[in-house]
C-alpha positions, 0 to 999 in steps of 0.5 A: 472072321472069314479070309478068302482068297479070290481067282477071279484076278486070274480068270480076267487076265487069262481071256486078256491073254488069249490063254484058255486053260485047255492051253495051260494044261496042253502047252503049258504043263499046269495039271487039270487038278490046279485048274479045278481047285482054282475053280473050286475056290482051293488053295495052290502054292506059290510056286504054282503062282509064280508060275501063272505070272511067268506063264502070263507075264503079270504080277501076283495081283493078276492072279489072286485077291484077298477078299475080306 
């Protein structure tokens, strides 16, 4: 059985905000290894995700999805 948890969520909502992730490293203060995990397909906390909807003003499901 393989759980994955996807960003593309995160990806989307990011261009609907006119964000780029130069912005969340430079304005925002998320580290460049956040955005490469996230790139990779890595795992981050859910403080870190609690901070991308405060940062981008969505819910979690904006961020991530499970993917059977």
């Amino acid at each position: 059985m393989n759980i994955m948890i996807s960003y593309a969520p995160f990806w989307r909502t990011l261009k609907m905000r006119g964000e780029t992730t130069y912005s969340l490293i430079t304005k925002h203060n998320i580290s460049s290894a956040t955005i490469d995990r996230m790139k990779k397909g890595g795992g981050i906390s859910t403080a870190k995700i609690e901070d991308f909807c405060r940062i981008l003003d969505c819910r979690v499901e904006d961020i991530i999805e499970y993917i059977k």
